[in-house]
C-alpha positions as CSV (number, residue, x, y, z in Angstrom):
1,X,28.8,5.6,-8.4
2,X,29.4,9.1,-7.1
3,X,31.5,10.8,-4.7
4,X,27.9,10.6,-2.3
5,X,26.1,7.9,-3.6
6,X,27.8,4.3,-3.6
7,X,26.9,0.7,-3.8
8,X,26.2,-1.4,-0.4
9,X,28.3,-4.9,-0.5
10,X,26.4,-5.6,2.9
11,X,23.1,-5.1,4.3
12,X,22.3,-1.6,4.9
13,X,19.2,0.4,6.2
14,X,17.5,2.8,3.8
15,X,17.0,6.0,6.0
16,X,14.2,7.6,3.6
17,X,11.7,4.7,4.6
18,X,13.3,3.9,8.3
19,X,9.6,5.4,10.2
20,X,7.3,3.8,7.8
21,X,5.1,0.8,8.2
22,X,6.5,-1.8,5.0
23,X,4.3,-3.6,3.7
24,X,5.6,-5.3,0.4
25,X,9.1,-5.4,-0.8
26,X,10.2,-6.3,-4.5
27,X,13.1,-5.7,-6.7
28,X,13.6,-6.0,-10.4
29,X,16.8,-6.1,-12.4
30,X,18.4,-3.1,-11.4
31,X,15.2,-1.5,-9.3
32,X,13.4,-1.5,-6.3
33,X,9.4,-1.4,-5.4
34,X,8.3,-0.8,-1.5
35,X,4.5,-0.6,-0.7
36,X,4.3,1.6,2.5
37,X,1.4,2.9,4.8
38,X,1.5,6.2,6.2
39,X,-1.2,8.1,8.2
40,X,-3.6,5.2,6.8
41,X,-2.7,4.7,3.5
42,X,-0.3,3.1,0.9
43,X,2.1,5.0,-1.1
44,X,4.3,3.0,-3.7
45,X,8.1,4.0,-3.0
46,X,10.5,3.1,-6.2
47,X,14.6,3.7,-6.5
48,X,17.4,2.1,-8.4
49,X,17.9,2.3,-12.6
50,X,15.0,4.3,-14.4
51,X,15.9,2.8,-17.8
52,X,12.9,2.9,-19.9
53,X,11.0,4.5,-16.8
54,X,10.9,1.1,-14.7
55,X,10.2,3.8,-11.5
56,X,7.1,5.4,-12.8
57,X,8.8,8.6,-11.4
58,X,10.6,11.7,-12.1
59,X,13.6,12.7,-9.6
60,X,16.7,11.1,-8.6
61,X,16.7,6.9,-9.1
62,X,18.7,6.2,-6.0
63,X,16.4,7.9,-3.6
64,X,13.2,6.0,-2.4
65,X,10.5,8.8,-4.5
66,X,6.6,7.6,-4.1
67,X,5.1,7.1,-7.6
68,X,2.7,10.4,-7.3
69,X,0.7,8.8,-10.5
70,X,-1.0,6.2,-8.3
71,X,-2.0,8.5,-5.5
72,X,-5.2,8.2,-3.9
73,X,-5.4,4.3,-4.8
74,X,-4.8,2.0,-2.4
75,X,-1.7,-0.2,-3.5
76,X,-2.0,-4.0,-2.6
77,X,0.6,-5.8,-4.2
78,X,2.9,-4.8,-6.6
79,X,5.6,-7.0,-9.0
80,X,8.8,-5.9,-10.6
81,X,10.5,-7.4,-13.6
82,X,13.7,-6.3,-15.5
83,X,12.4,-3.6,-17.4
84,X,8.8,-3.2,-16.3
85,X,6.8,-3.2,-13.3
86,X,3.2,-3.7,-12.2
87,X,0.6,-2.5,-9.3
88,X,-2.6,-3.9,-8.0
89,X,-5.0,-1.9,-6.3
90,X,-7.9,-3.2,-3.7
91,X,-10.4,-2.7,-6.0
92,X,-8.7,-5.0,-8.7
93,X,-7.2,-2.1,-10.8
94,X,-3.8,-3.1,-12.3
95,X,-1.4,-0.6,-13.5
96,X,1.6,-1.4,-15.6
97,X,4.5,0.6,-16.6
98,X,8.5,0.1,-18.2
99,X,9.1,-1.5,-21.2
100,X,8.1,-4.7,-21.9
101,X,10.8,-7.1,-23.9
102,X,10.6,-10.7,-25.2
103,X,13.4,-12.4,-27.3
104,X,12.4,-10.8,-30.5
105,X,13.0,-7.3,-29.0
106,X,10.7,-4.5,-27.4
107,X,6.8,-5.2,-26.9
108,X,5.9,-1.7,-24.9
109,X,2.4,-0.6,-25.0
110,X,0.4,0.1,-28.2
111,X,1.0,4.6,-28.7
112,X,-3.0,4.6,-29.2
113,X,-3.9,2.9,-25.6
114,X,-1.3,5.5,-23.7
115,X,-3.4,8.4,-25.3
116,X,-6.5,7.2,-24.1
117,X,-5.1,6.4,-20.5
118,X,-3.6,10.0,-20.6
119,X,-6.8,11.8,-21.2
């Protein structure tokens, strides 16, 4: 991949989330989710591709980064597809982001609904 980043043929420990308490652990086509709690809450860790912005993130895709957009909710349960993923909160909040795809192409979300979300 790079002369500091490779690909793991065997099982290998990920030292960014080695001291954290994991609760949930998913992975989508080319991406990974972890729900962690630290110092009494959850934090949503995401790494791998960030085609069509599967991570929900900014930064560098190979390196566990929390999703900073769901801070301050507490992150129950969280599901990954190829291109999309989605996050449940305790108090029954979902949150969805990516791209969503069926066999006739892209779906995605509806311009009008991400403006209202955004304000």
């Amino acid at each position: 991949i790079s002369e500091d980043v490779t690909e793991a043929k065997r099982p290998t420990p990920v030292p960014e989330l080695k001291n954290l308490k994991i609760l949930q652990v998913t992975c989508g086509g080319a991406h990974n989710a972890v729900i962690v709690e630290k110092d009494g809450r959850t934090i949503l860790y995401t790494f791998g591709l960030n085609d069509d912005g599967v991570l929900g993130r900014d930064g560098e895709e190979w390196k566990p980064n929390p999703v900073t957009a769901l801070d301050g909710h507490v992150i129950t349960s969280v599901a990954t597809g190829d291109y999309a993923m989605a996050a449940l909160t305790r108090d029954k909040k979902l949150f969805t982001w990516g791209l969503y795809k069926d066999n006739s192409g892209s779906v995605g979300f509806k311009k009008n609904q991400l403006e209202k979300q955004s304000k």
